[in-house]
C-alpha positions as CSV (number, residue, x, y, z in Angstrom):
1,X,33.6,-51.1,109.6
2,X,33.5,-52.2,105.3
3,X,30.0,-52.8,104.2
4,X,28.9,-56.7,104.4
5,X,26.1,-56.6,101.1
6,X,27.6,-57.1,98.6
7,X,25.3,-56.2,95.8
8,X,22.5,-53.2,95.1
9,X,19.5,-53.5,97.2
10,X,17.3,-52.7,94.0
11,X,13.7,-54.9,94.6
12,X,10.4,-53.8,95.6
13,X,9.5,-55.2,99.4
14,X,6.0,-57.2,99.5
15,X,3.8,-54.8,100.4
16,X,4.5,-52.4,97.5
17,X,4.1,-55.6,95.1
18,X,0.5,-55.9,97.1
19,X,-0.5,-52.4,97.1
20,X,0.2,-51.7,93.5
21,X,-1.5,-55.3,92.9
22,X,-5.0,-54.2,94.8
23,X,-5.3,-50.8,92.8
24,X,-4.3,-52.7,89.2
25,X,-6.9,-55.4,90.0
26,X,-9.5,-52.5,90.8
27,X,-8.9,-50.9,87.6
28,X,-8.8,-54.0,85.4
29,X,-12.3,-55.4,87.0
30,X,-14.1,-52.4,87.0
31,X,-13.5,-51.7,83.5
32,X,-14.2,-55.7,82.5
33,X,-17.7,-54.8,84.7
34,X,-18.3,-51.8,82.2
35,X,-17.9,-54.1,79.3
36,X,-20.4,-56.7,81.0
37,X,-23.1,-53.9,82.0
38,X,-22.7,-52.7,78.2
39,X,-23.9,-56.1,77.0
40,X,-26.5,-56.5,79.8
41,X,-27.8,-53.2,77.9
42,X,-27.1,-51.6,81.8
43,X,-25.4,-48.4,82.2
44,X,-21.6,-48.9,81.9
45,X,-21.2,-46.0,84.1
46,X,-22.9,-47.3,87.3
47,X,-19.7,-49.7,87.3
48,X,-16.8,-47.4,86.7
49,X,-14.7,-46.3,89.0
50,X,-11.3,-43.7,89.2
51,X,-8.2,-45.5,91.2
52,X,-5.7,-43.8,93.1
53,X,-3.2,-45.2,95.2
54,X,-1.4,-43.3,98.3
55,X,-3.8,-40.3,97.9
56,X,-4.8,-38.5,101.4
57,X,-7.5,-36.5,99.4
58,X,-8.1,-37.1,95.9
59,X,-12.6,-36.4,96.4
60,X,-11.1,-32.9,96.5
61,X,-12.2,-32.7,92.9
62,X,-15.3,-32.9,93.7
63,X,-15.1,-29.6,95.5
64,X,-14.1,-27.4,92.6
65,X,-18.0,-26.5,91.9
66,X,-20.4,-28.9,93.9
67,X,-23.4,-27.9,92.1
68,X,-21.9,-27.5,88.3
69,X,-23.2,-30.6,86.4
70,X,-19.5,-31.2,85.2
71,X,-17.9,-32.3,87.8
72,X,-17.0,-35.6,87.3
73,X,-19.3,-37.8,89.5
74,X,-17.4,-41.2,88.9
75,X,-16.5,-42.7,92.5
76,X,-13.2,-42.3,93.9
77,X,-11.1,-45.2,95.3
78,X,-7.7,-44.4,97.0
79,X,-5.5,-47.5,97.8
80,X,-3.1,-47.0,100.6
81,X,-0.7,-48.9,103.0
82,X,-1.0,-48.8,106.6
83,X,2.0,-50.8,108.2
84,X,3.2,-54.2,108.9
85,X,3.3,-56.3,111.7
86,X,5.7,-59.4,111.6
87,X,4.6,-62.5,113.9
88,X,7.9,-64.2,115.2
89,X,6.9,-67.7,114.5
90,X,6.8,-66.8,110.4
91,X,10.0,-67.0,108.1
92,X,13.2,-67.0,109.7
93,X,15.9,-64.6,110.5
94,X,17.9,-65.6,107.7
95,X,15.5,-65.4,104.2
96,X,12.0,-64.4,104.6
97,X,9.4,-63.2,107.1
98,X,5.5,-63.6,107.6
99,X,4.1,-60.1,107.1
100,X,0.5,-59.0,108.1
101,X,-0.1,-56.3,106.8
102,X,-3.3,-53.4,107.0
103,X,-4.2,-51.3,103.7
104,X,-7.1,-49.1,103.5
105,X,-9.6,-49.0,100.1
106,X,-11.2,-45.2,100.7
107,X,-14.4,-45.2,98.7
108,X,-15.8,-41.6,97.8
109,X,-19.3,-40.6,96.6
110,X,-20.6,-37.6,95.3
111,X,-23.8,-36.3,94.0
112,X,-25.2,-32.9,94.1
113,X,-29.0,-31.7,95.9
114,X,-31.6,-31.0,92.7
115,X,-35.0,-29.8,92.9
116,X,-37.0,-32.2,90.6
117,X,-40.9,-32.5,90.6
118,X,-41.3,-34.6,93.6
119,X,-39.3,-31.6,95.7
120,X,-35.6,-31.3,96.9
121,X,-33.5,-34.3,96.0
122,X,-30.5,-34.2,98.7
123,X,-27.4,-34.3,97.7
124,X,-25.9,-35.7,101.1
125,X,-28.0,-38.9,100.6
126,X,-27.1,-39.5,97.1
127,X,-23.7,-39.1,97.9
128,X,-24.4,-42.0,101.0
129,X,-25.9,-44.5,97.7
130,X,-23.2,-43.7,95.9
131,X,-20.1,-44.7,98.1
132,X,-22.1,-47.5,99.2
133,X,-22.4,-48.6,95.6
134,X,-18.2,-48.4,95.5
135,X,-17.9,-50.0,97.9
136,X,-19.7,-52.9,97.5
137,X,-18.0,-53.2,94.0
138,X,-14.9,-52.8,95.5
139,X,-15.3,-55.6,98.5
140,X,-16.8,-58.1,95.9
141,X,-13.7,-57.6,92.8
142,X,-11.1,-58.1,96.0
143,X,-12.5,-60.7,97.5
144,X,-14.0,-62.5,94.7
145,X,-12.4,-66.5,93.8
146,X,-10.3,-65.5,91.6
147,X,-8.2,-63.6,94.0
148,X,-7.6,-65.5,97.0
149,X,-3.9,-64.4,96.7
150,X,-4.5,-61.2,94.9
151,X,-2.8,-62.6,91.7
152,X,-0.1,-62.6,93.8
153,X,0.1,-66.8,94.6
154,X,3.6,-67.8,96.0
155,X,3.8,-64.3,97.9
156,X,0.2,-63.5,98.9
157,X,-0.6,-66.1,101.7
158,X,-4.2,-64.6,102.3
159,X,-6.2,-61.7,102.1
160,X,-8.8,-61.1,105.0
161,X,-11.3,-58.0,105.0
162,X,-10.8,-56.5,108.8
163,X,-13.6,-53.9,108.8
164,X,-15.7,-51.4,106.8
165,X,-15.9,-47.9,108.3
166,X,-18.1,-45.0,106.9
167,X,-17.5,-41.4,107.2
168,X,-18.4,-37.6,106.4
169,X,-14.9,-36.5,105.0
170,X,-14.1,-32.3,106.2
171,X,-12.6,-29.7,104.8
172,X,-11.3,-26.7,106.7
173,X,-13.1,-28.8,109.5
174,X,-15.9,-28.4,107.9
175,X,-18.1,-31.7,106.9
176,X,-18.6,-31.6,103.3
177,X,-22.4,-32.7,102.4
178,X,-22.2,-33.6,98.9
179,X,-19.3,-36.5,99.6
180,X,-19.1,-39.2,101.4
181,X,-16.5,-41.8,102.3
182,X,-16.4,-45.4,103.7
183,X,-13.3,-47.1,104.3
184,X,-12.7,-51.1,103.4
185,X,-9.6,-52.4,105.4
186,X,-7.8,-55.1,104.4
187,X,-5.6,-57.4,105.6
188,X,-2.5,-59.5,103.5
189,X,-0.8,-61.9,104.9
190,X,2.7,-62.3,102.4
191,X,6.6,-62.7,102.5
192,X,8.6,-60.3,102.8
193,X,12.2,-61.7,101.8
194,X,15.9,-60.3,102.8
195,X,18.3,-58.8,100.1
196,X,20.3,-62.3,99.1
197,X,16.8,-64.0,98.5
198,X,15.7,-64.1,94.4
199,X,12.1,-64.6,96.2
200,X,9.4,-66.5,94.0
201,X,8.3,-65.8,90.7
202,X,5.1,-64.4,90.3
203,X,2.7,-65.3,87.6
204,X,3.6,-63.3,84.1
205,X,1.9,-60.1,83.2
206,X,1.8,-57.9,80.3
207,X,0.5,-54.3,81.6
208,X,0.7,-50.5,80.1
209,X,0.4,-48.4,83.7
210,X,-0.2,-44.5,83.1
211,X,-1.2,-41.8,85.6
212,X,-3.9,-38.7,84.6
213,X,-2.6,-35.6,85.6
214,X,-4.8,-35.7,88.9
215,X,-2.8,-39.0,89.5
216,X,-5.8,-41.3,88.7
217,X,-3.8,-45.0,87.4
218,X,-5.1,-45.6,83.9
219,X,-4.2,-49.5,83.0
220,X,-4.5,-51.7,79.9
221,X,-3.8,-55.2,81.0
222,X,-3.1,-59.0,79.6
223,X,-4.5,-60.5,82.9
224,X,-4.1,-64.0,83.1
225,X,-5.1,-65.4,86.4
226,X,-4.2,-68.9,87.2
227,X,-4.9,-68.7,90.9
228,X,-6.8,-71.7,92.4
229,X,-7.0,-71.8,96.2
């Protein structure tokens, strides 16, 4: 039987738009937060965050030497795609379908136990305070006004948070104390189109994307959000 496409299939699907979309917007907030807690004459620091995306363990650098004061502190934030479902009633069979789809923001915090002169300062509670303060920065950049659709208006439909789950991460099924995790699920609704469609254009964006060698996304960005609900 010959081959019916007749051209390369050579596009990015919808959800790899999205995913790469909620890690860039992570990045680009978080270091705008920075500049604001720099002017507020705040520590810069208790707003930055290091971004990965598809990364089953990236707090694994924290394990290198839990109590040497060099280990990099900064919270961790993994991005990842969960899966699709495709409700019958959306699209058609012909262009584009409705996609619902799951990703999960993993939030890591780590801190290490000190002795100080009020007694033992735990690190396992720190590390609780410190994913907690992730996460909420992470829950109000995503769903704050200015990204209804994620940047992402004419493909991005909605964007719903489904739950927040926290959890002791293990290693060698053994629970690390000095990190912990809490994950943010979201849910996108967008298109997803077939091969022959061009799809919408998206709003313009000027961005410099480079990974560290750990994989953490380093992003300078022209940003311009036009996205009104």
């Amino acid at each position: 039987m010959p081959a019916r496409i007749t051209g390369l299939i050579d596009k990015l699907d919808g959800f790899q738009i999205v995913l790469d979309e909620i890690a860039a917007i992570l990045v680009v907030e978080s270091q705008a937060q920075q500049l604001f807690a720099a002017t507020a004459g705040k520590d810069p620091g208790l707003w930055a965050l290091r971004i990965y995306t598809e990364r089953a363990n990236p707090w694994h650098q924290f394990l290198g030497s839990p109590d040497n004061a060099t280990v990099d502190a900064t919270p961790i934030v993994s991005v990842s795609y969960d899966g699709s479902t495709f409700p019958p009633s959306g699209g058609n069979v012909v262009e584009q379908q409705r996609s619902a789809s799951i990703f999960h923001i993993d939030c890591y915090g780590y801190a290490k136990s000190e002795e100080t002169a009020e007694g033992h300062d735990p690190g396992d509670e720190r590390a609780k305070r410190e994913v907690h303060r992730a996460l909420r920065l992470v829950r109000n950049i995503l769903l704050a006004g200015p990204y209804i659709h994620l940047g992402l208006k004419g493909l991005v439909g909605r964007r719903w948070p489904q739950a927040v789950n926290v959890f002791t991460p293990s290693s060698e099924n053994r629970a690390v104390d000095n990190v912990a995790g809490a994950r943010l699920t979201l849910a996108v609704d967008h298109q997803e189109y077939s091969p022959q469609v061009q799809g919408t254009i998206l709003e313009s964006l000027s961005l410099e994307v480079t990974k560290s060698g750990s994989g953490q996304i380093l992003l300078r960005a022209v940003y311009p959000i036009e996205d009104n609900p």
